[in-house]
C-alpha positions as CSV (number, residue, x, y, z in Angstrom):
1,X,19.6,19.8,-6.4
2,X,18.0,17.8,-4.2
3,X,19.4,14.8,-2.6
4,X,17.0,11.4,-3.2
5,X,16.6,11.2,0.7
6,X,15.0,14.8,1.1
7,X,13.3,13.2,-1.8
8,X,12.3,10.2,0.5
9,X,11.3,12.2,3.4
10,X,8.7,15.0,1.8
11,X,5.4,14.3,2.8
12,X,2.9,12.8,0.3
13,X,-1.2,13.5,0.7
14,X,-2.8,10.9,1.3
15,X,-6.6,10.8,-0.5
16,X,-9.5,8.8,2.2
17,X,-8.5,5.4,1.1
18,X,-5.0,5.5,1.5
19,X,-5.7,6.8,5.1
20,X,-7.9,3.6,5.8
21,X,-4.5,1.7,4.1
22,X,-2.5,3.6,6.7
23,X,-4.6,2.8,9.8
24,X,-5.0,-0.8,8.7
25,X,-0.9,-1.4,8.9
26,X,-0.5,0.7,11.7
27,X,-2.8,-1.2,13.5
28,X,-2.2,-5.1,12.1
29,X,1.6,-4.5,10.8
30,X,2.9,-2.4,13.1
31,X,6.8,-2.9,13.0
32,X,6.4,-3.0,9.3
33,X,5.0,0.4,9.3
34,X,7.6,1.8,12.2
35,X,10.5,0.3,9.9
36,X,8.5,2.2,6.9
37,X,8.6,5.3,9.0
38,X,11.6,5.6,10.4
39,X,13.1,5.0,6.5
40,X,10.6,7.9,5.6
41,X,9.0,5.8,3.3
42,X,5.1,4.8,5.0
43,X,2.7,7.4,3.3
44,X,4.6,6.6,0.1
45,X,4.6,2.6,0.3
46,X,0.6,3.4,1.4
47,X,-0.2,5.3,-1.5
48,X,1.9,2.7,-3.7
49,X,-0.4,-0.1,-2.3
50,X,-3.3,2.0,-2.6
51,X,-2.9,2.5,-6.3
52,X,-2.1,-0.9,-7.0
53,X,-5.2,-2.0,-5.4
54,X,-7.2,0.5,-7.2
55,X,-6.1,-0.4,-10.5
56,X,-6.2,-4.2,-10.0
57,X,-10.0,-3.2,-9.6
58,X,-10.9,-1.2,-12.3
59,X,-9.1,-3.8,-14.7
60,X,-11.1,-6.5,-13.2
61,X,-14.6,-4.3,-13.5
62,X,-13.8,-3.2,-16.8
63,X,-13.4,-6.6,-17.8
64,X,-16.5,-7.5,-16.7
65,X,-15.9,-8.9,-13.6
66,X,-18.0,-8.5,-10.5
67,X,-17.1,-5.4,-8.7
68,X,-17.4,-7.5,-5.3
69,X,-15.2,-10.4,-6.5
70,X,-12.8,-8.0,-7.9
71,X,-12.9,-6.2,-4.5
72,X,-12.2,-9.6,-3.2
73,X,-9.1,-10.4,-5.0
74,X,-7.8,-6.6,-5.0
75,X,-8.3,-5.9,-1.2
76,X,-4.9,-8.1,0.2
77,X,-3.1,-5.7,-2.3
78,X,-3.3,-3.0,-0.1
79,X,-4.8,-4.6,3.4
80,X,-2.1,-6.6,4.4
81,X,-2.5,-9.8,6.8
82,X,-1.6,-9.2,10.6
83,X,2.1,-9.4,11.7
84,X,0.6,-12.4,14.0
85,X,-0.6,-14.2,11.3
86,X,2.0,-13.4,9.3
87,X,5.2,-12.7,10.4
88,X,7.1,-12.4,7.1
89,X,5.7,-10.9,3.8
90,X,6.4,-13.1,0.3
91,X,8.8,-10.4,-1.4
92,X,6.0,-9.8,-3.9
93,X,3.8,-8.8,-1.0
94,X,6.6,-6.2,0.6
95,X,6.5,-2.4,0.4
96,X,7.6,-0.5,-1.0
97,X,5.8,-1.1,-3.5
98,X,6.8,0.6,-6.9
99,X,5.3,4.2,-7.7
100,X,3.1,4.0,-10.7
101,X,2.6,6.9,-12.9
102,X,-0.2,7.8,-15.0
């Protein structure tokens, strides 16, 4: 039986977007994503983020809303502001974010 940090610590694939997620914390929330990594939790909170963005758009389009202006509103879902701009996350902002299934 496996214990929930091995768990924690596999690696998870990351598809093209989540990579672009990746790069944009690593690059504009950096102690964010070195206190992600060192827990073993980054590509996971990524791909949380990822999905969450993803979905928030296609409920949007699907409802008939304009794929831009849904991009719009989904983006900051995943594309978090800079650490310079802001320091601290709102708690509803802060990975990791929950895993959804399908």
């Amino acid at each position: 039986m496996e214990t929930q940090q091995s768990q924690t610590l596999k690696a998870v694939p990351l598809d093209p977007a989540a990579q672009k997620v990746k790069a944009h914390w690593l690059e504009h929330r950096p102690k964010m994503a070195a206190q992600l990594q060192h827990e073993g939790k980054l590509d996971q909170a990524v791909l949380s983020a990822t999905n969450l963005m993803s979905d928030a758009l296609a409920e949007m389009v699907q409802a008939g809303m304009d794929y831009n202006r849904a991009l719009e509103i989904a983006r900051p879902m995943a594309y978090l502001p800079s650490e310079e701009d802001v320091p601290e996350l709102p708690a509803n902002q802060s990975p990791p974010y929950p895993t959804t299934t399908a």
